[in-house]
Residue, then its C-alpha position, 0 to 999 in steps of 0.5 A: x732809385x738810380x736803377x730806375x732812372x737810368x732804367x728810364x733813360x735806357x728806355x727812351x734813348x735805346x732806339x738810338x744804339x746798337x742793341x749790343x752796347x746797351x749793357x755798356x751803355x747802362x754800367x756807365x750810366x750808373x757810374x756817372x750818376x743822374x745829372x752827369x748820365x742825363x749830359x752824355x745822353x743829352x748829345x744830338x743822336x741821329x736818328x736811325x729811322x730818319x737815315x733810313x727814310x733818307x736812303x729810301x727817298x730816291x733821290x736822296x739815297x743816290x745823292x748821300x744825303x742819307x751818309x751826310x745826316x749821320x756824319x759820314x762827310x767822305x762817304x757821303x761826298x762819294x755817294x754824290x759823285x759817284x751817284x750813289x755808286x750807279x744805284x748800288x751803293x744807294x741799294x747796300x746802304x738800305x739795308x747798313x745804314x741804320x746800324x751805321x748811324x747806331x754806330x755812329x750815335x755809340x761813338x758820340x755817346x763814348x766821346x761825350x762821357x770821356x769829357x765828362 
């Protein structure tokens, strides 16, 4: 039974970390149970296509937002001022920043079952 549940929760949060750390993510599931399980991935995960659609939008790329919506505060702050690295950090950050807010949502998620 709780095979299938923390199946089921895999299936539905999966998009959200980096593939690496899904067999982590599924042992500790397992050893939480099904209500504690259902509170660790209750957190407020970004969403790393929206990260992406931030960092295509133009202007948004170059001004950080993308950066700010995962959390990165600093890295955000310097892609403002520094307009995106005059475009080319706006560029790199097309192709990192859906594994960054991946990266990021891995780190809430260890973060939430450590209080747990």
């Amino acid at each position: 039974m709780m095979d299938n549940q923390t199946n089921m929760l895999l299936m539905n949060y999966a998009k959200y970390f980096p593939e690496s750390s899904i067999p982590a993510i599924r042992q500790t599931l397992e050893e939480l149970g099904p209500q504690r399980a259902s509170q660790a991935l209750a957190a407020d995960y970004k969403d790393p296509t929206v990260a992406l659609c931030l960092s295509l939008v133009c202007f948004l790329g170059v001004s950080g937002v993308d950066r700010l919506y995962i959390g990165d505060i600093g890295l955000g702050i310097g892609k403002l001022i520094t307009a995106g690295g005059c475009g080319i950090w706006a560029l790199i950050d097309l192709f990192l920043i859906m594994g960054a807010a991946k990266e990021k949502n891995y780190q809430k998620f260890m973060q939430n079952v450590s209080f747990l």
